[in-house]
C-alpha positions in Angstrom: 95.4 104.4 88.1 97.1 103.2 91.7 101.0 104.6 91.3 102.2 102.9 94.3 104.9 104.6 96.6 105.6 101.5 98.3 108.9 100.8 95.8 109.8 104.4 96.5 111.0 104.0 100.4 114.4 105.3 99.4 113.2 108.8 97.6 110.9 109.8 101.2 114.3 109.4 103.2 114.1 113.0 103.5 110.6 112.8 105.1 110.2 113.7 109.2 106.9 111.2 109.0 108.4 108.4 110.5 107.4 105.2 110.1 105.0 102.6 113.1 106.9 100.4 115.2 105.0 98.4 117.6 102.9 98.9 120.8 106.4 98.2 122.6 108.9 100.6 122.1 111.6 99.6 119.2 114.6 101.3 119.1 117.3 101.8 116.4 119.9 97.9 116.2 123.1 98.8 114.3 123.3 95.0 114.1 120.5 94.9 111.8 121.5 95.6 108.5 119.5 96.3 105.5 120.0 93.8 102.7 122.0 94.4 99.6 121.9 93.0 96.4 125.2 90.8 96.2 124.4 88.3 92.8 121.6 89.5 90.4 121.0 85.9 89.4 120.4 84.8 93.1 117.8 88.0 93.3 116.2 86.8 90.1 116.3 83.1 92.0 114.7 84.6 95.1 112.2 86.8 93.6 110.5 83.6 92.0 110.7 81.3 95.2 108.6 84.5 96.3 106.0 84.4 93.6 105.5 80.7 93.5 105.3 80.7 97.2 102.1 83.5 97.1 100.6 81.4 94.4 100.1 78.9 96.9 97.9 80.6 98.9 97.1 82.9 96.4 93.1 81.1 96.3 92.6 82.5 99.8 93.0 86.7 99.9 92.2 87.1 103.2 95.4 84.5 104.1 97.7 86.8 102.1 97.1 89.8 104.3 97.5 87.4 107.5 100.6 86.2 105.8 103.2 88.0 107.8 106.0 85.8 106.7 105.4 86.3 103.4 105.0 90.0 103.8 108.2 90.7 104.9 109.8 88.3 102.4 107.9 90.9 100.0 109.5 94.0 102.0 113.0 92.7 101.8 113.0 91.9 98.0 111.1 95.2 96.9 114.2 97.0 99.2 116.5 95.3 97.2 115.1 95.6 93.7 114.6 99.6 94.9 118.2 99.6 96.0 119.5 98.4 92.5 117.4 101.1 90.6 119.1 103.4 92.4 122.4 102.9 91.9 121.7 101.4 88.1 122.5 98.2 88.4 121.6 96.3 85.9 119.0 93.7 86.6 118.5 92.2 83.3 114.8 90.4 82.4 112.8 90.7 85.3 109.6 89.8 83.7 109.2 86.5 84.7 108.4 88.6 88.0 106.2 90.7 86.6 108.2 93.9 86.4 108.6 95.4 82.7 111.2 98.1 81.9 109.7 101.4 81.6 111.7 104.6 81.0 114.7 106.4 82.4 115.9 103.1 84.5 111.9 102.3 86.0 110.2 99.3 86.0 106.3 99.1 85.6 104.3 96.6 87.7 100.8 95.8 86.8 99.6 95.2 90.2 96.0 93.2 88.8 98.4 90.5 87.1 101.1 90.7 89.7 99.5 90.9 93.3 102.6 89.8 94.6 104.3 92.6 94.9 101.1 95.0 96.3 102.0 95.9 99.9 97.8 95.3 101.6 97.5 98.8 103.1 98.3 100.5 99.8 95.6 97.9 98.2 93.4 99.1 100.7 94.4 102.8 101.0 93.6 103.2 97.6 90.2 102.6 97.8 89.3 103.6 101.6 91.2 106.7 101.9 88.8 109.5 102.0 85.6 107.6 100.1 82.8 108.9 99.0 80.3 106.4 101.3 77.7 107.1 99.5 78.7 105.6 96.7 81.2 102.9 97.8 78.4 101.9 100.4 75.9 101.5 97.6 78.3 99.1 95.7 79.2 96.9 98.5 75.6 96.7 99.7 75.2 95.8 96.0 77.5 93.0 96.2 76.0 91.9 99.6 76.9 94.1 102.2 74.4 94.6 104.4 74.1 99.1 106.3 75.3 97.5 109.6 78.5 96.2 107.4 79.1 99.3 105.7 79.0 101.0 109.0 81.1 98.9 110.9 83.9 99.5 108.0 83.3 103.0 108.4 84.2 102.5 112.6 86.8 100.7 111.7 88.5 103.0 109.5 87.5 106.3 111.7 89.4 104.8 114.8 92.0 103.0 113.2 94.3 105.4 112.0 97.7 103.8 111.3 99.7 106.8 109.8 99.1 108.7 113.0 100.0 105.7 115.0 103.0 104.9 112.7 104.4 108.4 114.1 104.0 107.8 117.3 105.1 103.8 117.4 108.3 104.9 115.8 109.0 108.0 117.6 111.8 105.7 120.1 113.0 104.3 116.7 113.9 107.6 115.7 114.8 109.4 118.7 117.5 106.6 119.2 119.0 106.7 115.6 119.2 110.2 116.3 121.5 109.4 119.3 123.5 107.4 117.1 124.2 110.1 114.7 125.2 112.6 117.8 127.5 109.6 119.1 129.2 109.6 115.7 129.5 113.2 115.1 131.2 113.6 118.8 134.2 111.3 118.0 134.4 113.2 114.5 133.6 110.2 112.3 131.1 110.5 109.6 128.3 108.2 109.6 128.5 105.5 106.9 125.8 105.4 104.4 125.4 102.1 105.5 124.2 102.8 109.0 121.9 105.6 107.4 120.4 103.3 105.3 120.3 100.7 108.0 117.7 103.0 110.0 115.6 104.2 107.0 115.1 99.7 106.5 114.1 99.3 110.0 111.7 102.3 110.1 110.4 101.2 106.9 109.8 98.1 107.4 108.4 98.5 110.8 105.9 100.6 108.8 105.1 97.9 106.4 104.3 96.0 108.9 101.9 98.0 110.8 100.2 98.4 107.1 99.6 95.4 107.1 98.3 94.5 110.3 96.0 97.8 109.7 94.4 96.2 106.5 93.9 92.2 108.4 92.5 94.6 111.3 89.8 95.9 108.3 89.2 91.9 107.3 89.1 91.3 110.6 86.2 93.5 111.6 83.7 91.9 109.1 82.6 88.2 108.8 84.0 85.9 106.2 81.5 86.8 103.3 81.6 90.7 103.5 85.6 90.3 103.6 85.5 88.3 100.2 83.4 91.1 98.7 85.2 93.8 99.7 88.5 92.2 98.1 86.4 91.5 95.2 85.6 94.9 95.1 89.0 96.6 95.3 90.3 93.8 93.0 88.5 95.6 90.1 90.4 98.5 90.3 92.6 99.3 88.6 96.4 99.5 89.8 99.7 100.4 88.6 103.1 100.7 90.2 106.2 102.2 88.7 109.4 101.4 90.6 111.5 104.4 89.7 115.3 105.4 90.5 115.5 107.4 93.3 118.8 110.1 94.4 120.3 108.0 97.7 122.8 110.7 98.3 120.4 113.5 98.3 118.1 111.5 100.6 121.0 110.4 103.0 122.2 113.8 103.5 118.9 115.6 104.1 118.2 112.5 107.0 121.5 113.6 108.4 121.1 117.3 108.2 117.4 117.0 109.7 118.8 114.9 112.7 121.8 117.3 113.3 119.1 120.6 113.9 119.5 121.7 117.3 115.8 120.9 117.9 114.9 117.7 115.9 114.1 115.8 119.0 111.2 118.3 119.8 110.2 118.4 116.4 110.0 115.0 115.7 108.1 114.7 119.0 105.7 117.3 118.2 105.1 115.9 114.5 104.4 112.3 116.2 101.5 113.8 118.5 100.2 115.7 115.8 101.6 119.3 117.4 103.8 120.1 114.6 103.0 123.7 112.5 
């Protein structure tokens, strides 16, 4: 069973792994904010333009992962779904969506029915992250893969690592929220929630992004065929997502106290390039 810790962005916000940004450096905008839920009903309305609008291209996979659009349509309403778990808000029938209650205030996605809401590099990490080749190669040469295939995917993966990237990319990100919280703390003003919350969106999301681009990057290095067969392939398994309530406060307040230690910037330095004890 897949649990995926995509719906769980708010319980990591504790974490020092920060999340990728881009080749170019991106730096921390208090003008972006990240979205609240203001009407249930319109979420509810939202949620299903969503689903009806990855139906469309649902017959082509490989589409869906180049789909940035719709990606980060998916990004911002799991953020806001997350964010109303947290605080308990109710959200009434969500169904329709494909999310059934589950216990203590979660909600259980069956990722096989509902693909929508599947970020593609946990699809993919499920399955590639530390594989046994021998036997994954022997089912997609079963299914059509030729050895060259199977050891191109292998390339791929060995010199594409996004996590370690991720750290790096978002390393400005960071180091400039960071700046932000110093700024605040000089004029003896305590940084709103809000502003917290605004970075631990931006980083996120900047991460989901990266994901994704990571997992068009594996379609991307094999031809057409070998593409559909490994998304056949990873289709069959199984996969589960439980979109559980998270503590906010706890989370806020450990970002803050990590950012206020007198060495954070050298630590989050040395965790980006991989020198961290």
């Amino acid at each position: 069973m897949h649990v995926s810790s995509y719906p769980r962005v708010l319980a990591m916000l504790g974490l020092l792994a920060c999340c990728a940004g881009s080749a170019q450096a991106v730096e921390f905008d208090e003008k972006i904010k990240a979205p609240m839920v203001k009407e249930v009903a319109a979420l509810r309305t939202q949620a299903q333009s969503y689903v009806e609008k990855f139906a469309e291209v649902q017959a082509d996979p490989a589409a869906i992962f180049r789909d940035r659009a719709l990606a980060a349509e998916r990004f911002d309403l799991s953020w806001q779904i997350q964010r109303a778990i947290d605080v308990r808000r109710p959200l009434g029938d969500l169904s329709a969506i494909g999310l059934e209650p589950w216990k203590d205030g979660s909600y259980r996605i069956d990722f096989n029915a509902w693909p929508q809401w599947e970020r593609p590099d946990e699809k993919f990490g499920f399955l590639l992250a530390g594989p046994d080749w021998q036997s994954l190669g022997e089912v997609l040469i079963s299914r059509g893969f030729r050895e060259a295939d199977v050891a191109t995917l292998k390339k791929y993966l060995a010199t594409h690592d996004f996590q370690r990237d991720a750290r790096r990319e978002s390393l400005p990100l960071t180091l400039s929220f960071t700046k932000i919280v110093k700024k605040y703390d000089k004029i003896k003003r305590p940084v709103d929630d809000a502003v917290v919350l605004s970075y631990i969106y931006q980083r996120a999301k900047l991460n989901a992004e990266r994901g994704r681009e990571w997992a068009e990057g594996i379609l991307n290095s094999l031809d057409a065929q070998r593409s559909r067969i490994l998304l056949a392939v990873i289709d069959e398994s199984q996969s589960i997502g439980i979109w559980a309530p998270s503590d906010q406060r706890a989370g806020i307040d450990e970002q803050l106290r990590l950012m206020r230690l007198p060495d954070f910037e050298q630590l989050a330095t040395a965790d980006a390039f991989g020198d961290a004890p």
